[in-house]
Backbone as JSON, one array per atom type, in Angstrom:
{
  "sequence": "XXXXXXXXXXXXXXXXXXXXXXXXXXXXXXXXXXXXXXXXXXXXXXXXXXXXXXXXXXXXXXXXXXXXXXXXXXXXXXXXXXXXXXXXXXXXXXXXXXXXXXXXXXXXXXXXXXXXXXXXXXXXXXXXXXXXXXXXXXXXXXXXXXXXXXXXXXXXXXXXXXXXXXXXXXXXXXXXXXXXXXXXXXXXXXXXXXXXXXXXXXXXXXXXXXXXXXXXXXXXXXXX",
  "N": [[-8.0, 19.62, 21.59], [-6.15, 17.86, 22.71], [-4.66, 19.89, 24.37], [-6.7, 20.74, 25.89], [-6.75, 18.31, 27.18], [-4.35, 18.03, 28.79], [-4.42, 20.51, 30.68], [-6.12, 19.94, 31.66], [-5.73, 18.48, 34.09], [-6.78, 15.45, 33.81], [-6.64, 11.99, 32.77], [-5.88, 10.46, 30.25], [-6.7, 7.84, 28.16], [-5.34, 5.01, 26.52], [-7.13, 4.1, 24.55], [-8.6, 6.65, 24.11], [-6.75, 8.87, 22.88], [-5.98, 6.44, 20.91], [-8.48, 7.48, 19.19], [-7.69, 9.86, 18.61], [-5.59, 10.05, 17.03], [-6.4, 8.73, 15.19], [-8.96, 10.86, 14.21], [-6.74, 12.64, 13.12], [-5.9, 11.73, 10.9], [-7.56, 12.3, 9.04], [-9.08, 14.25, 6.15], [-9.59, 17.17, 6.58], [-8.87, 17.89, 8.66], [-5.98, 16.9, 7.81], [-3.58, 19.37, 7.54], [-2.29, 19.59, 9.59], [-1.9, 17.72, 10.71], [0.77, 16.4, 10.82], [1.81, 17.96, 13.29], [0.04, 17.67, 15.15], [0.53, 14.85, 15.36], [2.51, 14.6, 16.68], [2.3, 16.16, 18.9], [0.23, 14.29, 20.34], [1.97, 12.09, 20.75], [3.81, 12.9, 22.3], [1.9, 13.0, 25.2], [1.63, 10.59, 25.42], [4.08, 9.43, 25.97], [4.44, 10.68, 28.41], [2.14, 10.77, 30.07], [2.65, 8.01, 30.4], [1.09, 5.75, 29.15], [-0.67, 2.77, 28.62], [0.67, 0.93, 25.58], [-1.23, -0.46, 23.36], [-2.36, -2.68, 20.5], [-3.92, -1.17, 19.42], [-3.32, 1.06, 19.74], [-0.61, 1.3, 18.63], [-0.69, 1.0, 16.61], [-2.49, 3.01, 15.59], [-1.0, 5.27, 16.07], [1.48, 4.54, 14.39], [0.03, 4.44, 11.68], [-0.57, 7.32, 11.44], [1.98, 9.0, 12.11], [3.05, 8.09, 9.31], [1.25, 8.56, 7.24], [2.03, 11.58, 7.65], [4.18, 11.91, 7.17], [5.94, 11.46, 8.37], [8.31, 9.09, 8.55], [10.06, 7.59, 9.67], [9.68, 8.29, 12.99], [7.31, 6.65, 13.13], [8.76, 3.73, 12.41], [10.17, 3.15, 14.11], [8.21, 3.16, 16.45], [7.0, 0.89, 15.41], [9.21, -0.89, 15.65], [8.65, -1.26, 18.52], [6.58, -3.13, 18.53], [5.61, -6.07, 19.82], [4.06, -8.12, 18.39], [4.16, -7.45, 15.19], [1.33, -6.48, 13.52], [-0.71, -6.88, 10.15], [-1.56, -4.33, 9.22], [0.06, -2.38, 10.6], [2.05, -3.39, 8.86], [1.93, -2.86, 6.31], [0.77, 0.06, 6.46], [4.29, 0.7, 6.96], [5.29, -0.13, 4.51], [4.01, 1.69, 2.62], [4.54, 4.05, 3.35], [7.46, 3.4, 3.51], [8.01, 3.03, 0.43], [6.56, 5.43, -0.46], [8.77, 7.41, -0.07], [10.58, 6.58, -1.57], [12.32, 4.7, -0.54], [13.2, 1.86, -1.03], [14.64, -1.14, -0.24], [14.13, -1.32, 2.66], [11.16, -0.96, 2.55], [11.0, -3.49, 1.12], [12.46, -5.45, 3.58], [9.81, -4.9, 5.48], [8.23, -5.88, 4.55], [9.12, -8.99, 3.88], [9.36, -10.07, 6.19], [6.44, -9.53, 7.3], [4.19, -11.88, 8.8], [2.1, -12.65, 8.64], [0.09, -12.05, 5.19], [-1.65, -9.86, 3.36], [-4.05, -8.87, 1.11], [-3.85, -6.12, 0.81], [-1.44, -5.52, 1.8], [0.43, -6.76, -0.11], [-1.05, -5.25, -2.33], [0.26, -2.8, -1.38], [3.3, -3.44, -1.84], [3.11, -4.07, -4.39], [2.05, -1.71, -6.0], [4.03, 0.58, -5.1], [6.43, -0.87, -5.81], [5.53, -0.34, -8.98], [5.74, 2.57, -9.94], [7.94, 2.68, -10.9], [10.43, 2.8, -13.5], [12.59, 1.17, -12.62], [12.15, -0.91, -10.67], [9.76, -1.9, -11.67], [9.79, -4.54, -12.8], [9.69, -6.27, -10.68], [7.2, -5.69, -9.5], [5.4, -7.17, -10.74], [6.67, -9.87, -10.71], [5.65, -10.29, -7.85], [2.68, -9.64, -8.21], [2.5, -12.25, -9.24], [3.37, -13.97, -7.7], [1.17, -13.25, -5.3], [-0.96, -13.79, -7.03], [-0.65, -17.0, -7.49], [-1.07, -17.51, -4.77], [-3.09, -17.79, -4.25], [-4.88, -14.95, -3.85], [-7.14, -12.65, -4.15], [-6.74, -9.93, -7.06], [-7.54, -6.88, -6.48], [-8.94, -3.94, -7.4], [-7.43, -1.85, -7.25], [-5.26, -2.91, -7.78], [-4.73, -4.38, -10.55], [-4.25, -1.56, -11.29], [-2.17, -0.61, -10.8], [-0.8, -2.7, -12.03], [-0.88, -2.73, -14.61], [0.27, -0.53, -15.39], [2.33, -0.68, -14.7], [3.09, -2.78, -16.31], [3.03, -1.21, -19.02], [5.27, 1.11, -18.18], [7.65, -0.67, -18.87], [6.56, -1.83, -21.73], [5.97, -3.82, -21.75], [3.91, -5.68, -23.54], [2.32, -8.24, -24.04], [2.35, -8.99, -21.93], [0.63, -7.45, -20.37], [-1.71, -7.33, -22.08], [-2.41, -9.7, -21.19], [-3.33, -9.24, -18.42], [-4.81, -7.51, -18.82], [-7.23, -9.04, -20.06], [-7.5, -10.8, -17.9], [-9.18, -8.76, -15.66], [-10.94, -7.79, -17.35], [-12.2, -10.47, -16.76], [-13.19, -9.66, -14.26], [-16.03, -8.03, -11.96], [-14.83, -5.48, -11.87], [-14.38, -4.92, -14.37], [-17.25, -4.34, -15.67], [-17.99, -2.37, -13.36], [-18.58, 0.88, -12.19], [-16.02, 1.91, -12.07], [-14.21, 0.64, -13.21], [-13.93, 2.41, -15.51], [-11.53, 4.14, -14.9], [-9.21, 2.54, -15.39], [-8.9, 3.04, -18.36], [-7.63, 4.52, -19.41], [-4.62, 3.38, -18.73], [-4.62, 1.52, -20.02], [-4.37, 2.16, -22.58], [-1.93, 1.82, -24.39], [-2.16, -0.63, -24.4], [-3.35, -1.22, -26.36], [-2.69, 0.79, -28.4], [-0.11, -1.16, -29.14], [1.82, -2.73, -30.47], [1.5, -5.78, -30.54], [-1.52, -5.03, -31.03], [-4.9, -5.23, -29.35], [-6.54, -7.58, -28.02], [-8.6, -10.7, -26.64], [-7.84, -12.83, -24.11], [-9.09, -15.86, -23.55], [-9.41, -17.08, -20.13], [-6.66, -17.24, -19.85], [-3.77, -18.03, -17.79], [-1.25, -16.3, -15.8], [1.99, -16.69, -15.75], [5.59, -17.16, -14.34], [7.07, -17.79, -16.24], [6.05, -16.2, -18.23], [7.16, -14.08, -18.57], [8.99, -14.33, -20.34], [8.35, -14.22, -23.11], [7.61, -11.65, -23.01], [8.07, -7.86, -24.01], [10.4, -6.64, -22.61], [12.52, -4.17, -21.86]],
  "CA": [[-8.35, 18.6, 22.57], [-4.63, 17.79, 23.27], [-4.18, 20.86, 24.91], [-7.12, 21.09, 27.1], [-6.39, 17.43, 28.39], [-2.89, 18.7, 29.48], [-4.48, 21.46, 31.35], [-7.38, 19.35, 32.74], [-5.37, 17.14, 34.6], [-7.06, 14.76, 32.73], [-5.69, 10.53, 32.25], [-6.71, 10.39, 28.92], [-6.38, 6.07, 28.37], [-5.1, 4.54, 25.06], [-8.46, 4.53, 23.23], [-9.02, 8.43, 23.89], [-5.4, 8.29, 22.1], [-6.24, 5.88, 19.36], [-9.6, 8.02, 18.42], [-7.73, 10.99, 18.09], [-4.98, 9.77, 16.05], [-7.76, 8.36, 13.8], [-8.82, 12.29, 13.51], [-5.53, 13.18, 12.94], [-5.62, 11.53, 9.34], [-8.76, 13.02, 8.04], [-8.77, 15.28, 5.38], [-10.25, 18.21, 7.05], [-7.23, 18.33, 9.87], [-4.65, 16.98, 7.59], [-2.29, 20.28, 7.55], [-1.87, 20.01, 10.98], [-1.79, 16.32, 11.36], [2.17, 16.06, 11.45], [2.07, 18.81, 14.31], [-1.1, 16.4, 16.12], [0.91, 13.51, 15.94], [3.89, 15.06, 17.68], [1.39, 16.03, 20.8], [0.2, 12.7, 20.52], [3.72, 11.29, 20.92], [4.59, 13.25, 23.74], [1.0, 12.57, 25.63], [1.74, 9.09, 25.28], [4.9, 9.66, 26.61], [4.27, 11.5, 29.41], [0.96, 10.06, 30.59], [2.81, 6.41, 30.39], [-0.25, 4.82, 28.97], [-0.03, 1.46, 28.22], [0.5, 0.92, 24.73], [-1.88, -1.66, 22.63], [-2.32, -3.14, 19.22], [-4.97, -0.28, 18.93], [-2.69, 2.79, 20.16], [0.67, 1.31, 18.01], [-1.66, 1.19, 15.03], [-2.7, 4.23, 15.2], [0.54, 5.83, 16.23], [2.11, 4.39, 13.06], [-0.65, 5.06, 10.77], [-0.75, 8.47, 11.48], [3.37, 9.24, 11.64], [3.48, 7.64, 8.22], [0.52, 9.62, 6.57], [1.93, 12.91, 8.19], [5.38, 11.84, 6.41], [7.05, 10.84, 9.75], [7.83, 7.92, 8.75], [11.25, 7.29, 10.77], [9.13, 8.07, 13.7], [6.56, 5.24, 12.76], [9.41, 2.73, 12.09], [10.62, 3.47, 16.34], [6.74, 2.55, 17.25], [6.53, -0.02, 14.74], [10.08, -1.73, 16.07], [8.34, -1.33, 19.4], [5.59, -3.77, 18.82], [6.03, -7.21, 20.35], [3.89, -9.01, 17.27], [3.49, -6.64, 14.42], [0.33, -6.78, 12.68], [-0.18, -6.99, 8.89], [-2.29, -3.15, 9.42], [1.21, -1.93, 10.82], [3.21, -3.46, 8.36], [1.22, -2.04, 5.17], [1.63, 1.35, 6.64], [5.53, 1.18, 7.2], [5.29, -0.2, 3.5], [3.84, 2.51, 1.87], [5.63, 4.97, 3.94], [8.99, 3.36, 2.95], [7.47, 3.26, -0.92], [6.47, 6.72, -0.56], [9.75, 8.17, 0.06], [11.84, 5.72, -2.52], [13.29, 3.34, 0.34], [12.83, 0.34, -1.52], [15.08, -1.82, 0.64], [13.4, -1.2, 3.96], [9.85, -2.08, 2.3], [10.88, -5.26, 1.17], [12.47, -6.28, 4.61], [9.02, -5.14, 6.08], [6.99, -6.77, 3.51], [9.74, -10.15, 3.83], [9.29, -10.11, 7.69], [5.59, -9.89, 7.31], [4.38, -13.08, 9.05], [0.04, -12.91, 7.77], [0.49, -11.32, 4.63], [-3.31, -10.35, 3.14], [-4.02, -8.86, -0.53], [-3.78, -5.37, 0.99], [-0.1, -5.52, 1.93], [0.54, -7.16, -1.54], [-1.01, -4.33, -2.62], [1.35, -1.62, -1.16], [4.15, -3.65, -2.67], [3.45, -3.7, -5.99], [1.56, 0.0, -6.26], [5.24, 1.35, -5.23], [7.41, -1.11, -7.67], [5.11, 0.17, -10.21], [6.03, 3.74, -9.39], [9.82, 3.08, -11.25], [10.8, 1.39, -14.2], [14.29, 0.15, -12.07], [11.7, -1.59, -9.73], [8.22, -2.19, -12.03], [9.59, -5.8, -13.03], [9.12, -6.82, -9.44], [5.87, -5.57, -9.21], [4.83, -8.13, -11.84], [6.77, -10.87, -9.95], [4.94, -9.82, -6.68], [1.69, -9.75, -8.49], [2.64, -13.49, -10.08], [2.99, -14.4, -6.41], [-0.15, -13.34, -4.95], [-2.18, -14.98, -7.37], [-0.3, -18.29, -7.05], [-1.27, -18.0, -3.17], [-4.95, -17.38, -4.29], [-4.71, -13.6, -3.27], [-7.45, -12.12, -5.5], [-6.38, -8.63, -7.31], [-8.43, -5.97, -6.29], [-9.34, -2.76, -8.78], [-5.71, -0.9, -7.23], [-3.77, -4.36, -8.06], [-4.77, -3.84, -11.71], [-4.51, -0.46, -12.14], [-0.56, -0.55, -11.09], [-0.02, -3.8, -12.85], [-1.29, -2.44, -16.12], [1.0, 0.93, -15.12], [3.9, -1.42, -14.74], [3.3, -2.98, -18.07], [2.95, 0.25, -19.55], [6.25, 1.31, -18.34], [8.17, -1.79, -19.49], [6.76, -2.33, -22.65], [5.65, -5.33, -21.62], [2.95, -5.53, -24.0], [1.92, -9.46, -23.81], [1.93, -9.4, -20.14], [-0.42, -6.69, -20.51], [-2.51, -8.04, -22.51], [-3.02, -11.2, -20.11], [-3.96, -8.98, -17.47], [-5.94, -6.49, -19.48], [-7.85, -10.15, -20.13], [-8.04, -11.21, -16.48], [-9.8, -7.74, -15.48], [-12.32, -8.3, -18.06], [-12.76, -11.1, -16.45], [-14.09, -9.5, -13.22], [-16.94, -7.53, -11.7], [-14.18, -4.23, -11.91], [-14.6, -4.27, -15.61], [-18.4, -3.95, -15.82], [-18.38, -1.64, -12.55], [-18.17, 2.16, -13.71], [-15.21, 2.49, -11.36], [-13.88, 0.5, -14.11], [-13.51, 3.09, -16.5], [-10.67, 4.5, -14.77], [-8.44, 2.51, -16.5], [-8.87, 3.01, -20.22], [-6.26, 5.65, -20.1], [-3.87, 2.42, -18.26], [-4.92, 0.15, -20.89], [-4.35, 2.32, -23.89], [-0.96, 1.62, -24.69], [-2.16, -2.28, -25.0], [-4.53, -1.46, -27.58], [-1.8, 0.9, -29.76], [1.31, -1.35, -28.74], [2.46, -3.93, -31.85], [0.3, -6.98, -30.68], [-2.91, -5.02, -30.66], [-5.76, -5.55, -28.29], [-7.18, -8.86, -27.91], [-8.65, -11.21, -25.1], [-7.22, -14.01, -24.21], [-10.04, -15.97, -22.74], [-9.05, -17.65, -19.15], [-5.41, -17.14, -19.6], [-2.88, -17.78, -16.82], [-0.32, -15.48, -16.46], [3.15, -17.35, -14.8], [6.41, -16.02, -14.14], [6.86, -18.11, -17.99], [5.07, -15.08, -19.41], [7.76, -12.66, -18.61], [9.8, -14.66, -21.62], [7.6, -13.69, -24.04], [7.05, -10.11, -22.66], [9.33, -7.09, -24.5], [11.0, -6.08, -21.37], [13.79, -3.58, -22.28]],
  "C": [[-7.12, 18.17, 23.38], [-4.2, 18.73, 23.99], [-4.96, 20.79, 26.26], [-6.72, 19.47, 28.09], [-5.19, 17.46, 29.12], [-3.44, 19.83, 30.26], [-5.77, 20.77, 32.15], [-7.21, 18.68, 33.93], [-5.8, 15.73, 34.49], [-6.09, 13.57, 32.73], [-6.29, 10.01, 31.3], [-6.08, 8.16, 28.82], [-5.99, 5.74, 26.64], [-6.15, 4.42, 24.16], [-8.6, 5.79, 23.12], [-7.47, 8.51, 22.88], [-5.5, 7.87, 20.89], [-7.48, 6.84, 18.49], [-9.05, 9.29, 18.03], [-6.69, 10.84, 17.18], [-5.56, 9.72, 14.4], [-8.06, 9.46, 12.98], [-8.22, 12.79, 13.17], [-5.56, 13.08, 10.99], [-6.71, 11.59, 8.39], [-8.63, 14.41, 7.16], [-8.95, 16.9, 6.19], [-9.12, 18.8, 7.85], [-5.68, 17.87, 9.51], [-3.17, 18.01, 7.15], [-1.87, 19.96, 8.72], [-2.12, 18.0, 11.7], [-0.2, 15.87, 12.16], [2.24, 16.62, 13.16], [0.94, 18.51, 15.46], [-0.25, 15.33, 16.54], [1.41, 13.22, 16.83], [3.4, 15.17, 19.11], [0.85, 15.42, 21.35], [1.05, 12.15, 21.26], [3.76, 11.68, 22.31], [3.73, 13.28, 24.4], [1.73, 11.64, 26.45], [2.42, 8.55, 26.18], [4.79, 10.29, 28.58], [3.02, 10.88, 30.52], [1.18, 8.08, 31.23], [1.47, 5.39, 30.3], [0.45, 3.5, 28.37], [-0.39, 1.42, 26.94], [-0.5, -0.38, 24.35], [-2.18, -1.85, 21.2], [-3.19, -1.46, 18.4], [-4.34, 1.33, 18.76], [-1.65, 2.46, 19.01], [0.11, 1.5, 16.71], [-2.31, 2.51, 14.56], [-1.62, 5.45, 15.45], [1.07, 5.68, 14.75], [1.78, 5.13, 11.94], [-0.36, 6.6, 10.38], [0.62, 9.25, 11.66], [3.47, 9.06, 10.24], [2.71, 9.05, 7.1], [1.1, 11.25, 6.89], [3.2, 13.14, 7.68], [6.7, 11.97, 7.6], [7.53, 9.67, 9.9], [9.42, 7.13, 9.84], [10.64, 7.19, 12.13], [8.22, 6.66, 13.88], [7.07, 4.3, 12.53], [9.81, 2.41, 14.02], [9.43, 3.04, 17.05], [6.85, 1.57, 16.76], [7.31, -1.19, 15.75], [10.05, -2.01, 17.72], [7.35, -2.45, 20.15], [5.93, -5.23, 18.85], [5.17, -7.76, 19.18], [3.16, -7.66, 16.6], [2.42, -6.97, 13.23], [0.29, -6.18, 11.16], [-1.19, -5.29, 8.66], [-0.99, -2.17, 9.33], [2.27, -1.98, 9.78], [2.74, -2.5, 7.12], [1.53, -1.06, 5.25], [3.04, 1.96, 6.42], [5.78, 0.73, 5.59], [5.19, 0.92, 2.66], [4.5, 3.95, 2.44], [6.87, 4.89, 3.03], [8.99, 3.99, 1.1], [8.0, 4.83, -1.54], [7.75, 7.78, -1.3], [10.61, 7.61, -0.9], [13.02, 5.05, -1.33], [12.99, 2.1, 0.01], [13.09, -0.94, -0.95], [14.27, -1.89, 1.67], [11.64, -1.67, 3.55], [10.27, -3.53, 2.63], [11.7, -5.65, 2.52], [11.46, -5.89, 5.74], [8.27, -6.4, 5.36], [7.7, -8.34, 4.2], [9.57, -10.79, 5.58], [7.6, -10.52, 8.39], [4.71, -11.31, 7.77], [2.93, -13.12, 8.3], [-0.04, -11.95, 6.81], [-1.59, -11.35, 4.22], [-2.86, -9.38, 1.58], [-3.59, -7.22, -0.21], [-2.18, -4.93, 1.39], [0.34, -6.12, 0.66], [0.26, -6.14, -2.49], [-0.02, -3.51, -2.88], [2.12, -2.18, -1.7], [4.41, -3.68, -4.44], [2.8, -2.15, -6.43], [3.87, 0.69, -6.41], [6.62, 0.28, -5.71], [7.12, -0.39, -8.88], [5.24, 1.69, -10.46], [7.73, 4.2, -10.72], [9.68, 2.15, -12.39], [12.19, 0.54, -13.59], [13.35, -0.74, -11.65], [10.24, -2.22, -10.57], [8.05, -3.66, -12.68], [9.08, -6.89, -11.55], [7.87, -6.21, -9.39], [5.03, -6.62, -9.83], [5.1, -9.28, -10.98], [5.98, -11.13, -8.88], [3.42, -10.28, -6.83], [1.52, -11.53, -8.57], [2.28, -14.07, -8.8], [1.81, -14.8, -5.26], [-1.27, -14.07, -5.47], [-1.87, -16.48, -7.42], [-0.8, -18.82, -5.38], [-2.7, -17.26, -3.27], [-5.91, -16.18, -3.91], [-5.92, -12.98, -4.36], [-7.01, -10.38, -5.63], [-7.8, -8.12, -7.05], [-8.08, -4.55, -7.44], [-7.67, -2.0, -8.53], [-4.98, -1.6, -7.92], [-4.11, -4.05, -9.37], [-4.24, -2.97, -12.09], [-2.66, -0.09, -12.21], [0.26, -1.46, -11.65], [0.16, -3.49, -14.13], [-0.04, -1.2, -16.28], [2.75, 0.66, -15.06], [4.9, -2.03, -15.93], [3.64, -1.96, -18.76], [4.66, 0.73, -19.86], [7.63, 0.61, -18.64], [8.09, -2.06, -20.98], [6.45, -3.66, -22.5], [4.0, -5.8, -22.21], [1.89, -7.45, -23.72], [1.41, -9.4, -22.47], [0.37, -8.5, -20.17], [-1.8, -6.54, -21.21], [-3.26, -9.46, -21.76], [-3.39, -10.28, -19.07], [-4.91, -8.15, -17.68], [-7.44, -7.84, -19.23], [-8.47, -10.63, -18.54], [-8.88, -9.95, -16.0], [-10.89, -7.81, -16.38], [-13.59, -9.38, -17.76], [-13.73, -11.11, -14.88], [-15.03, -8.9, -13.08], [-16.58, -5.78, -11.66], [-14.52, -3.72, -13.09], [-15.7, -3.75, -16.23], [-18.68, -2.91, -14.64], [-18.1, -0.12, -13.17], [-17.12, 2.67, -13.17], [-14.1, 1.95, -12.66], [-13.04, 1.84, -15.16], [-11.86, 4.26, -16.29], [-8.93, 3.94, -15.53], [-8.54, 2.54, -18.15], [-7.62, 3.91, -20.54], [-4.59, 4.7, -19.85], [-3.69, 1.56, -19.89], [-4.67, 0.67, -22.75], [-3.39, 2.01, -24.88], [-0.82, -0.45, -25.33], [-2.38, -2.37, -26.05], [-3.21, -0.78, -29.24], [-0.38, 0.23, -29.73], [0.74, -2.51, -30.2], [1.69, -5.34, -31.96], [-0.96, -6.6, -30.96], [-3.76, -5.58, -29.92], [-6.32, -6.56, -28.91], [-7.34, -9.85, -26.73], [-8.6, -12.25, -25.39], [-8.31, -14.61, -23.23], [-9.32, -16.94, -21.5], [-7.2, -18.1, -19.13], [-4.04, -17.19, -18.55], [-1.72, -17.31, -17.16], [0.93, -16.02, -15.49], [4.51, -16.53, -15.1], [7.15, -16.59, -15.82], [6.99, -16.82, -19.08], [6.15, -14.12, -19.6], [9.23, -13.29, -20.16], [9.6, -14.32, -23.25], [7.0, -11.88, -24.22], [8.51, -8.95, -23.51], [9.52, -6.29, -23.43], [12.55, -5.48, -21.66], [15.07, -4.32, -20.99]]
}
């Protein structure tokens, strides 16, 4: 499609743009997404379309997923108010690659943070044991600012515990997950293989009924 609108003479407009980006990061065309994005880029370029929340967003997106993510940081640092869609992306990008720094001064910059950018930050703490005590802090955070965990936020909190040794903690959140609609769903069952290490770790499994878990907890946690 990029080709024939270069030969059509063709003024393709920033939505024709954003929709094909979109296609760009579908499974079906992701070999050849990096080498989309690029003819994207230089479109973009070339055409001088006016950029919008809709084109930078999908510009990003689709650099990041395609493992461009230096490119996607040059759009990102382009956007006069960056949205919390944009930032997530350059998050898990940075993540991705082990730029830990550069997350957290997207994440810290973040002005409307939502549970989905909270997300990406603790998924890639939980990734390391150097970094999987901040993921816990992070987590502690979100639910102090009434953020509810969603089925991912679990599954790398428990993954964080795990690799810590942080058996208590893990146990209070094993407990809070019980306490939602994740643990009776059958998507659920994905963690049991997360959660097994609670059950053969030294406290043994047990639920703590309505337990809050504060940054307190990490005193009581065996955190090498």
């Amino acid at each position: 499609m990029i080709v024939r609108l270069s030969l059509s003479n063709g003024k393709p407009d920033g939505f024709t743009f954003s929709i094909i980006l979109k296609a760009s990061t579908c499974e079906i065309v992701f070999p050849v997404a990096s080498s989309l994005a690029k003819q994207v880029h230089a479109q973009v370029v070339k055409s001088n379309v006016e950029a919008d929340d809709v084109l930078f967003t999908g510009l990003v997106d689709s650099d990041v997923k395609s493992g461009r993510v230096d490119y996607a940081r040059r759009v990102f640092d382009m956007m006069l108010e960056k949205n919390v869609v944009c930032s997530t992306s350059m998050i898990s990008g940075y993540m991705n690659q082990g730029s830990v720094e550069e997350a957290e001064y997207i994440f810290k910059r973040t002005q409307e943070k939502d549970v989905v950018v909270y997300n990406a930050m603790i998924e890639g703490y939980s990734k390391s044991l150097e970094t999987a005590q901040r993921a816990l802090e992070v987590y502690i955070d979100m639910l102090q600012l009434n953020y509810g965990p969603a089925i991912s936020t679990f599954a790398s909190i428990i993954g964080a515990c795990s690799m810590l040794s942080a058996f208590e903690i893990g146990q209070q959140v094993q407990a809070q997950l019980m306490n939602t609609q994740f643990f009776t769903d059958i998507n659920g069952k994905c963690f049991y293989r997360h959660v097994a290490f609670i059950n053969n770790g030294p406290f043994g499994f047990c639920v703590l009924p309505s337990h809050n878990i504060t940054r307190a907890s990490f005193g009581t946690a065996t955190i090498p």
